[in-house]
DRENFI-560850 format. One record per residue (C-alpha): y, z, x; residue in three letters. Coordinates in pm, 1 decimal, decimal comma. Example, Ala and Ser with C-alpha at 12.3 -4.5 7.8 and 13.67 -1.06 7.14 Angstrom:
<pts>
{yy -450,0 | zz 780,0 | xx 1230,0 | r ALA}
{yy -106,0 | zz 714,0 | xx 1367,0 | r SER}
</pts>
This chain:
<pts>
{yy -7605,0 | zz -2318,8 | xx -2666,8 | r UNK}
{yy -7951,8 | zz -2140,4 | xx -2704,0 | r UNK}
{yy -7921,1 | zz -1808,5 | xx -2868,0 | r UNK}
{yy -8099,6 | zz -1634,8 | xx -2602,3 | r UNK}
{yy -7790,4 | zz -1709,5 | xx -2341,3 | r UNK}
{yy -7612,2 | zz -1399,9 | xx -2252,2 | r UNK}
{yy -7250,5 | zz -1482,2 | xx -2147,0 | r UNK}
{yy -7234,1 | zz -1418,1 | xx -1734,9 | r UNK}
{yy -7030,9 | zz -1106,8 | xx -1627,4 | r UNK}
{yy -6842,2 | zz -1069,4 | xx -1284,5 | r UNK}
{yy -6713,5 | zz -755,8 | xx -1186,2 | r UNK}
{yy -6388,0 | zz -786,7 | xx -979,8 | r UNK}
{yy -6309,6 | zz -416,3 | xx -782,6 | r UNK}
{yy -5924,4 | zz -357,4 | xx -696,9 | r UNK}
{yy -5806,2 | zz -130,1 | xx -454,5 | r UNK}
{yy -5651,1 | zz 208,0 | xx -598,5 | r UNK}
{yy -5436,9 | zz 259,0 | xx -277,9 | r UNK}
{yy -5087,4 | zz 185,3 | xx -266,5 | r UNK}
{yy -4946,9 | zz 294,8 | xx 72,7 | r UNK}
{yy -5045,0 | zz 194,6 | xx 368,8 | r UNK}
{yy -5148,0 | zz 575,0 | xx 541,3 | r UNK}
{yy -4873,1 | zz 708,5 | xx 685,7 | r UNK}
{yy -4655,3 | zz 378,8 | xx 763,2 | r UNK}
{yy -4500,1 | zz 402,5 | xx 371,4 | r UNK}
{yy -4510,9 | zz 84,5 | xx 339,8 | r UNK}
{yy -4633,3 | zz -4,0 | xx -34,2 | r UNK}
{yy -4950,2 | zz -220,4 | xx -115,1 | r UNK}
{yy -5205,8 | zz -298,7 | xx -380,2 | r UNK}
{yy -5377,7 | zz -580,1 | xx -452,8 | r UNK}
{yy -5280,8 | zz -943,6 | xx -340,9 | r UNK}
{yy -5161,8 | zz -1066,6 | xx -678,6 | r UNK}
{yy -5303,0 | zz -1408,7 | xx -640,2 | r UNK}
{yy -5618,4 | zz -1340,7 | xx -522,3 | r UNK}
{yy -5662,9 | zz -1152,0 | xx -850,7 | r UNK}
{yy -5511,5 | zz -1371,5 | xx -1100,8 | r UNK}
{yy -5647,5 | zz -1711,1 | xx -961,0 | r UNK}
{yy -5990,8 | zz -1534,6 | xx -988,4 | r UNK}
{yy -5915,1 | zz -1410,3 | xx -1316,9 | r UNK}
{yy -5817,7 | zz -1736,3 | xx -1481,0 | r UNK}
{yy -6099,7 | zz -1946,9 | xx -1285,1 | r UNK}
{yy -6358,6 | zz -1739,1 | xx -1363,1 | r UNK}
{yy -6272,5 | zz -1654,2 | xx -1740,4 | r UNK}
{yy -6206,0 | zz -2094,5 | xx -1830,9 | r UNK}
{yy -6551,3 | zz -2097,7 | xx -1690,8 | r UNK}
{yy -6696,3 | zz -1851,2 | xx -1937,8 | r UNK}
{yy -6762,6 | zz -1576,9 | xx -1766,6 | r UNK}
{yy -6679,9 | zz -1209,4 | xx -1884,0 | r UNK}
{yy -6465,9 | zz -1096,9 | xx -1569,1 | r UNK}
{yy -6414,2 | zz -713,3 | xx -1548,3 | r UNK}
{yy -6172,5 | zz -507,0 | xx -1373,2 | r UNK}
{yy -6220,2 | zz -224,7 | xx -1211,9 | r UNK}
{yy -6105,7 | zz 23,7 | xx -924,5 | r UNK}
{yy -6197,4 | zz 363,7 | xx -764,5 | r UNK}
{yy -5944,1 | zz 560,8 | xx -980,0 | r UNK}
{yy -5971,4 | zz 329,9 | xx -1310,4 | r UNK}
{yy -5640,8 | zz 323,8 | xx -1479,7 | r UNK}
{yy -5381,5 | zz 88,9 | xx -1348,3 | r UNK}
{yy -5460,3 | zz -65,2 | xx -982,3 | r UNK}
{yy -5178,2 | zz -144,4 | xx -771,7 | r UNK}
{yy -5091,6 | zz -520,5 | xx -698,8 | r UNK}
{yy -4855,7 | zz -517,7 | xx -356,6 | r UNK}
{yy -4498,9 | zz -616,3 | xx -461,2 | r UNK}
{yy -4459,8 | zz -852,1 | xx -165,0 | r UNK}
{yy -4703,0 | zz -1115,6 | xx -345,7 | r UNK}
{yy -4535,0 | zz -1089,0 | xx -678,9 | r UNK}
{yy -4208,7 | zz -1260,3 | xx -501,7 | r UNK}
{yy -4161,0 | zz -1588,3 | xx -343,6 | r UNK}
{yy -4252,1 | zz -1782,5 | xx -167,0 | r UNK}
{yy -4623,3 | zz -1557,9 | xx -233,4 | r UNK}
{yy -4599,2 | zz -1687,3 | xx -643,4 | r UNK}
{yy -4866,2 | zz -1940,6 | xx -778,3 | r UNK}
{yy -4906,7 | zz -2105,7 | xx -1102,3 | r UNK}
{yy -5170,4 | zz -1809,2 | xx -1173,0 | r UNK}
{yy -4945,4 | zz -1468,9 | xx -1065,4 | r UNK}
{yy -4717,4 | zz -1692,6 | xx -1296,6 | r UNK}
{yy -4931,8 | zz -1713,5 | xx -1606,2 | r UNK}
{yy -5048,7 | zz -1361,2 | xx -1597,3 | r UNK}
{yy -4713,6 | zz -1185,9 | xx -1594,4 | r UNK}
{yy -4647,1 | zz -1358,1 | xx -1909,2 | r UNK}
{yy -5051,9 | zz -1300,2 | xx -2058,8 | r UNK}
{yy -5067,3 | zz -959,4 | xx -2222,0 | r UNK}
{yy -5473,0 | zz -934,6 | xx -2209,7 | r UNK}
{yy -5446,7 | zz -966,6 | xx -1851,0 | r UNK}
{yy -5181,1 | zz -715,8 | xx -1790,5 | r UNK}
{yy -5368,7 | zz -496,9 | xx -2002,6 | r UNK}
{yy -5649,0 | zz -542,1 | xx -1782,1 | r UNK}
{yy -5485,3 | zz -460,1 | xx -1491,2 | r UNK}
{yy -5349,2 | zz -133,7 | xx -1587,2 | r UNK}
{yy -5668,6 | zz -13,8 | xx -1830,0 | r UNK}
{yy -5922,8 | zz -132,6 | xx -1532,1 | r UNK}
{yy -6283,3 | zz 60,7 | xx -1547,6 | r UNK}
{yy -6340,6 | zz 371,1 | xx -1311,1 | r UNK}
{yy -6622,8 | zz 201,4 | xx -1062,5 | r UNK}
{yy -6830,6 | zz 492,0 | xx -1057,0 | r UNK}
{yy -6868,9 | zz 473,3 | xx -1417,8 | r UNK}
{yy -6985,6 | zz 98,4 | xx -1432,7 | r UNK}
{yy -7377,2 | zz -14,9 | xx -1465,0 | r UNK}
{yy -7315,7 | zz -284,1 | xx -1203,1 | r UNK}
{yy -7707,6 | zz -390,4 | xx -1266,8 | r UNK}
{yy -7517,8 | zz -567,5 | xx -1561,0 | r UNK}
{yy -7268,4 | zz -786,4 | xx -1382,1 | r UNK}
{yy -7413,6 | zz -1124,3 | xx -1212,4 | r UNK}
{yy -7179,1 | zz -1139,7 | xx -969,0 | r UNK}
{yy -6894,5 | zz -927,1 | xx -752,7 | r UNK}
{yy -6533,4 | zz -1074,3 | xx -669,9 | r UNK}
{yy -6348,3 | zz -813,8 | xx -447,7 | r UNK}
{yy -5973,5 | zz -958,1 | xx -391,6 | r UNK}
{yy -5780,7 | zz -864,7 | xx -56,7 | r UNK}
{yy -5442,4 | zz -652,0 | xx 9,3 | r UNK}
{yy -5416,0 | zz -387,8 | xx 250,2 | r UNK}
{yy -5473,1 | zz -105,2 | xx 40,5 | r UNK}
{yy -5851,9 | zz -166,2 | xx 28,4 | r UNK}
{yy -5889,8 | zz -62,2 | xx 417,1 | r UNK}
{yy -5796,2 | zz 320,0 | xx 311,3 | r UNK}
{yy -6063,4 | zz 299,4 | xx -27,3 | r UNK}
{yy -6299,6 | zz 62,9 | xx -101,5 | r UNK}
{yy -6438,6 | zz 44,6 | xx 259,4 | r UNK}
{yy -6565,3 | zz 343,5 | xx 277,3 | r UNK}
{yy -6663,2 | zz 379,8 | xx -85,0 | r UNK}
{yy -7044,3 | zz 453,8 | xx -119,4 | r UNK}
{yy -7085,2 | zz 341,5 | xx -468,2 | r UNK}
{yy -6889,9 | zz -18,9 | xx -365,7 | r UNK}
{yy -7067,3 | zz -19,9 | xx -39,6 | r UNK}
{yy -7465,0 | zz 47,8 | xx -222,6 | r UNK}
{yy -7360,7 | zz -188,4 | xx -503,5 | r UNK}
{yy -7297,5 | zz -475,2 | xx -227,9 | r UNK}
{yy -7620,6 | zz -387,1 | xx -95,5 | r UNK}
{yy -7819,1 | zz -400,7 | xx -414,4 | r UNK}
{yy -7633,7 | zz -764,3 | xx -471,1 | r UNK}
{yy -7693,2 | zz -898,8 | xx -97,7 | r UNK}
{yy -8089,1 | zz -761,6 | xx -175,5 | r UNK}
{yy -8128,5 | zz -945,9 | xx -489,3 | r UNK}
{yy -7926,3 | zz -1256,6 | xx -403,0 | r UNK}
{yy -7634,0 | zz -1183,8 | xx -650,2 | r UNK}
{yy -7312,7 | zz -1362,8 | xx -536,5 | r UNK}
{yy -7055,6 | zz -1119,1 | xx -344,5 | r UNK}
{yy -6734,0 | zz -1290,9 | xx -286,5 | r UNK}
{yy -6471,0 | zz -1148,0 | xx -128,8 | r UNK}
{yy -6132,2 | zz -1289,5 | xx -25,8 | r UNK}
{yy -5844,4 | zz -1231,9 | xx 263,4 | r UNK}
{yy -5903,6 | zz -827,8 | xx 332,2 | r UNK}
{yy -6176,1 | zz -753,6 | xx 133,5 | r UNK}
{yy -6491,3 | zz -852,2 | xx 389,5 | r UNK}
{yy -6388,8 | zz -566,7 | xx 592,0 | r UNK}
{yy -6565,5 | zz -348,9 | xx 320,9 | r UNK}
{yy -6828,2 | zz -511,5 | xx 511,2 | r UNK}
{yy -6782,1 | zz -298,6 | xx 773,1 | r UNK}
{yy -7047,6 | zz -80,8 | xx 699,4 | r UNK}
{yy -7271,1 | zz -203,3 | xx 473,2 | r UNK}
{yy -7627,4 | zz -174,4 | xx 586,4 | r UNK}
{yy -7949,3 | zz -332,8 | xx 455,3 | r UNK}
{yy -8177,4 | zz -109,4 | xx 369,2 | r UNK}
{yy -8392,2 | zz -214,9 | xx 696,6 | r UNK}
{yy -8079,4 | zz -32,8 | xx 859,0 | r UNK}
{yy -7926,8 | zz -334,6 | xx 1011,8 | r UNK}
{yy -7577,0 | zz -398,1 | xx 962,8 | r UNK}
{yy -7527,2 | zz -677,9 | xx 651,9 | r UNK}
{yy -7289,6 | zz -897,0 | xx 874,6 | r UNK}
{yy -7545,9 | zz -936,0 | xx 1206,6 | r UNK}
{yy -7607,2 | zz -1299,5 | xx 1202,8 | r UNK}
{yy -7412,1 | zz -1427,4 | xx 896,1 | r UNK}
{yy -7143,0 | zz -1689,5 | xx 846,1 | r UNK}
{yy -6840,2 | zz -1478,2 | xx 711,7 | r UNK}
{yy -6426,7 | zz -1523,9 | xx 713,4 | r UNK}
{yy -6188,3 | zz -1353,3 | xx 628,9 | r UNK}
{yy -5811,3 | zz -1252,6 | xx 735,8 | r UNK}
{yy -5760,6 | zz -1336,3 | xx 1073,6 | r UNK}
{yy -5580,1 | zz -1032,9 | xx 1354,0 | r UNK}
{yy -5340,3 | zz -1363,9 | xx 1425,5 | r UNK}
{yy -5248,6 | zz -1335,8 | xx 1062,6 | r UNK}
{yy -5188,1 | zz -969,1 | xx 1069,2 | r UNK}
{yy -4981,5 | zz -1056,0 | xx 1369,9 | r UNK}
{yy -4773,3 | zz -1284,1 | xx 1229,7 | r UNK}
{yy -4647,5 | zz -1061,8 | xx 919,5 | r UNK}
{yy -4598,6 | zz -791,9 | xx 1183,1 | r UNK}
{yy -4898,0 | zz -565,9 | xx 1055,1 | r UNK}
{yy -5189,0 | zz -541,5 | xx 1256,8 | r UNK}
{yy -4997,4 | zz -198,4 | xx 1391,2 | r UNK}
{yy -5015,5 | zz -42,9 | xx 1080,0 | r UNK}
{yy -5381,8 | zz -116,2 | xx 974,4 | r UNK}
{yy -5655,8 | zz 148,9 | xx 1006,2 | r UNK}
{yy -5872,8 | zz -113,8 | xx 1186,2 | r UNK}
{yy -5894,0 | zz -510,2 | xx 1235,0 | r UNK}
{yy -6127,5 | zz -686,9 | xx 1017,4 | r UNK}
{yy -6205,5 | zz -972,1 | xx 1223,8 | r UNK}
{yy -6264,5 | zz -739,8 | xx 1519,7 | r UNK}
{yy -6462,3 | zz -471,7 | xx 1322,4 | r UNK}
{yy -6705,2 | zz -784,2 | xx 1202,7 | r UNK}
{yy -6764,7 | zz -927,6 | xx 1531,0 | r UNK}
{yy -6857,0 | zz -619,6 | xx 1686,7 | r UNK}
{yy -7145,5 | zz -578,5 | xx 1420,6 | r UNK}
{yy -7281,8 | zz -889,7 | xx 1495,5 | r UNK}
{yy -7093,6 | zz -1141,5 | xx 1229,7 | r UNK}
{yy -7023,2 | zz -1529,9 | xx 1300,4 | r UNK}
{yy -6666,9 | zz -1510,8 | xx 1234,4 | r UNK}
{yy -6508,4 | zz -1883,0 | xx 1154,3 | r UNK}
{yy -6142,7 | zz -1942,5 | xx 1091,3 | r UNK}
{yy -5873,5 | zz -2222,4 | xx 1023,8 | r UNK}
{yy -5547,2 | zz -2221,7 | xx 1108,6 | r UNK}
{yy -5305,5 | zz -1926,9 | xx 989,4 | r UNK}
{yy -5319,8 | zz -1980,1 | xx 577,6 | r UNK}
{yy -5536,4 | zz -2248,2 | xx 532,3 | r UNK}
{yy -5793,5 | zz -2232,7 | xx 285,3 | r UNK}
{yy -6109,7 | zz -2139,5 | xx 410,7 | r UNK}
{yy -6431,9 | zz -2048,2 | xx 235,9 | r UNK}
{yy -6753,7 | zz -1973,9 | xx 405,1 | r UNK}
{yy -7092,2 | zz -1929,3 | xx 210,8 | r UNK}
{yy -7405,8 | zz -1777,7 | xx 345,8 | r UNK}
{yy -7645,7 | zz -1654,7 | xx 137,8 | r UNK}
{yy -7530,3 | zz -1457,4 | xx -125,2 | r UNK}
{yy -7226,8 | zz -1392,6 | xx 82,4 | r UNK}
{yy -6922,0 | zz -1589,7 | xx -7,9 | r UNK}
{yy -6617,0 | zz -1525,9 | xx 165,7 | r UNK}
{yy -6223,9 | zz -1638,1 | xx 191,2 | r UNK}
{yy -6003,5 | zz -1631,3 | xx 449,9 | r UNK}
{yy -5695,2 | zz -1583,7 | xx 311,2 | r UNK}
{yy -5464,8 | zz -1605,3 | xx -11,9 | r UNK}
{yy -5518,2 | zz -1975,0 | xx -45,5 | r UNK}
{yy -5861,2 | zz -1940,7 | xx -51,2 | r UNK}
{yy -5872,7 | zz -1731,5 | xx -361,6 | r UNK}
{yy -5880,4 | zz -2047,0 | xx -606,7 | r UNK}
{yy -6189,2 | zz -2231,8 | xx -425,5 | r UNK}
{yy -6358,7 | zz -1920,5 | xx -334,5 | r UNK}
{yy -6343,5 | zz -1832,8 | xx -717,3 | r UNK}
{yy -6421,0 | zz -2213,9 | xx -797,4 | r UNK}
{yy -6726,6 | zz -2194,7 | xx -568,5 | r UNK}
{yy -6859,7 | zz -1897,3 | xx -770,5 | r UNK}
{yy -6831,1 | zz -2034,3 | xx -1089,5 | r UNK}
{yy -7044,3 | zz -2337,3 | xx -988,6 | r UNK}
{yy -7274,1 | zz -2092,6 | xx -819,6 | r UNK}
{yy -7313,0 | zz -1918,7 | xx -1140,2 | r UNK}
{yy -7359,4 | zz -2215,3 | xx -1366,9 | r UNK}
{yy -7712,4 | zz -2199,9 | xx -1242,0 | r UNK}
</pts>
C-alpha cells in the first residue's frame, strides 16, 4: 500500500429518539442494521464513525436485540467492547466535518422519523453527498429522511430515482403504521420517487446514483456489502 492512501471513512448517523411521540412505545436504532454495517464496513478497512443528533449514547430499539430479530452481528457486538463503546460515546453530528467522510450509512428504526428527518445539518450533508456523487446508503426507515431533501436546483432529491425502503405493508404487519408520524413509502411516492419492493422482509437493495438504499433489516448486510465494493474504487 502506497503511502499516499488515506484509509476511507464512513460516517454512520443513529437516531437519538427513543419513543415513538406520544404512543410510549420505546425505539432506537434497528440493532442489526447497525452492527452488520459496522462489522462489514470496518473488515473492509474503512474507518466507520458513529454519530447522532445528541452524541452520547444512541438508542438501539429493544425489540431487535431479542429473538427471533438476533443475527450473527447484534451477536458479536454485545460481546465487542470497542463497539459498545462506540455506541454509547457516538459524535454529536453537528460537530462533525462530514467533507471528511467518503461515504454516509444511515441505519433504520422508528425513532429516526421524530429526528433525523427533519434535521438540517443531516438533510444539507445528504445534499452535499448526492451533489458530489458520495455514496448515501440508507436502510429499512432511514430513506424517509429523504423526505425533504432538495437539490439545490430546488427539486426534490427522490423525483425520478430508483429508491426502497420499508414498505406501509410492513408497518402493517407489526401493527405500526398507526403510530408513525408519516409513511415512508407514501411520503416518497408523492415526491416523485420510483419506489420498488419485494416481498415483506426480503432483502432488497436498490442503487441509483449515489443513492443506495435497503428495504428492510435483511438488507442491511448487502446494502453495507455493496458500499464497500463501491468504495474500493
Amino acid at each position: 500500500m502506497s503511502t499516499g492512501n488515506k484509509q476511507k471513512r464512513v460516517l454512520l448517523v443513529m437516531s437519538s429518539v427513543d419513543e415513538m411521540g406520544i404512543s410510549g412505545k420505546h425505539t432506537g436504532t434497528w440493532f442489526t442494521e447497525l452492527a452488520a454495517p459496522y462489522y462489514i464496513l470496518t473488515e473492509a478497512g474503512y474507518e466507520v464513525v458513529l454519530a447522532s443528533p445528541d452524541g452520547g449514547e444512541a438508542p438501539i430499539d429493544w425489540l431487535s436485540m431479542k429473538a427471533p430479530f438476533t443475527t450473527e452481528y447484534t451477536q458479536r457486538f454485545l460481546k465487542d467492547e470497542v463497539a459498545l463503546h462506540a455506541a454509547k460515546e457516538t459524535r454529536k453530528l453537528r460537530n462533525i466535518n462530514y467533507n471528511t467522510f467518503d461515504a454516509v450509512f444511515i441505519p433504520g428504526g422508528y425513532g429516526l422519523l421524530w429526528d433525523l428527518a427533519h434535521d438540517s445539518h443531516l438533510i444539507k450533508l445528504i445534499q452535499d453527498f448526492y451533489t458530489s456523487n458520495r455514496p448515501i446508503a440508507m436502510v429499512c426507515h432511514a430513506p424517509a429522511i429523504l423526505r425533504d431533501v432538495k437539490l439545490p436546483s430546488g427539486e426534490y432529491l427522490v423525483k425520478g430515482v430508483n429508491l426502497t425502503g420499508f414498505k406501509n405493508d410492513e408497518d402493517t404487519e407489526i401493527e405500526l403504521l398507526k403510530h408513525l408520524l408519516f409513511s415512508l413509502e407514501d411520503e416518497l411516492k408523492g415526491r416523485g420517487a420510483k419506489y420498488q419492493s419485494k416481498a415483506n422482509w426480503e432483502p432488497n437493495v436498490v442503487i441509483d446514483g449515489p443513492l443506495m438504499t435497503g428495504q428492510s433489516p435483511a438488507s442491511a448486510p448487502p446494502l453495507a456489502q455493496a458500499l464497500a465494493e463501491r468504495l474500493k474504487a
